[in-house]
C-alpha positions in Angstrom: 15.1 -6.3 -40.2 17.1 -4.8 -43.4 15.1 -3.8 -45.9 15.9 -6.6 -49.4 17.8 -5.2 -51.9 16.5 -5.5 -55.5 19.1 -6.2 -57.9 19.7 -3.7 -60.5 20.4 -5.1 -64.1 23.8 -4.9 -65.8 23.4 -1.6 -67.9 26.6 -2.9 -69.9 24.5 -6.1 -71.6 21.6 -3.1 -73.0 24.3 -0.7 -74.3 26.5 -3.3 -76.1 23.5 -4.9 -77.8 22.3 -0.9 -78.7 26.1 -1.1 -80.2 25.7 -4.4 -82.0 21.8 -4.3 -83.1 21.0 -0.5 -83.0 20.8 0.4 -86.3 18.7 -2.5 -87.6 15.6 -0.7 -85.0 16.3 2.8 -85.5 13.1 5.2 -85.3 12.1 2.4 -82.9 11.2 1.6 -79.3 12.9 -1.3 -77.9 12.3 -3.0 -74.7 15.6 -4.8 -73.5 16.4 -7.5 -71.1 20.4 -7.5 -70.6 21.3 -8.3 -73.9 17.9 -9.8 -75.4 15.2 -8.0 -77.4 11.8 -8.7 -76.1 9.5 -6.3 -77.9 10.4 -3.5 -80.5 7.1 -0.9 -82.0 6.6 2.4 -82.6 5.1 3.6 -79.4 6.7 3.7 -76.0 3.4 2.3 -74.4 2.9 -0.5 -76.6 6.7 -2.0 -76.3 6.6 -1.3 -72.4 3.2 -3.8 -72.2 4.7 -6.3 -74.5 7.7 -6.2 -71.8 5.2 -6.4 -68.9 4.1 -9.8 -70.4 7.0 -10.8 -71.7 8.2 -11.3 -67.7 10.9 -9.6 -68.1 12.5 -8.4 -65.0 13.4 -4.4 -64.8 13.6 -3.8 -68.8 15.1 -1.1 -70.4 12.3 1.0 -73.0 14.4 3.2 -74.9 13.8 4.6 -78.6 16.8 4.5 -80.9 17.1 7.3 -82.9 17.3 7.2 -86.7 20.8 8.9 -87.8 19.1 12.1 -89.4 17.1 12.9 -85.8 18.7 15.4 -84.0 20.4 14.0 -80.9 18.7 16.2 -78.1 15.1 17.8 -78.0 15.9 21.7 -76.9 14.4 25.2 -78.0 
């Protein structure tokens, strides 16, 4: 018996809303579902539970940088 395949979201939905709605969350999390917002807070735990029981199915939790953060975290 083949193992079931779990179908992987389309990463294209998440970035273009990130394009369209970025800026308005900036110094945010956000927890995505394709192109829908489910939960947005300042903690990564607290947006990934409200995604847990929001249903959603494989989110994407991502913080969106403001504009004056530096892109990368380095020494």
């Amino acid at each position: 018996m083949k193992p079931m395949r779990i179908p992987e979201p389309d990463p294209a939905l998440n970035m273009r809303w990130i394009e369209e709605h970025g800026a308005e969350y900036a110094g945010r999390w956000v927890a995505l579902d394709g192109d829908r917002l489910i939960a947005f807070g300042q903690t990564e735990g607290e947006v990934a539970i409200a995604a847990r029981n929001g249903g959603a199915y494989l989110p994407l939790v991502i913080y969106l940088p403001r504009p004056d953060e530096p892109d990368e975290i380095g020494f």
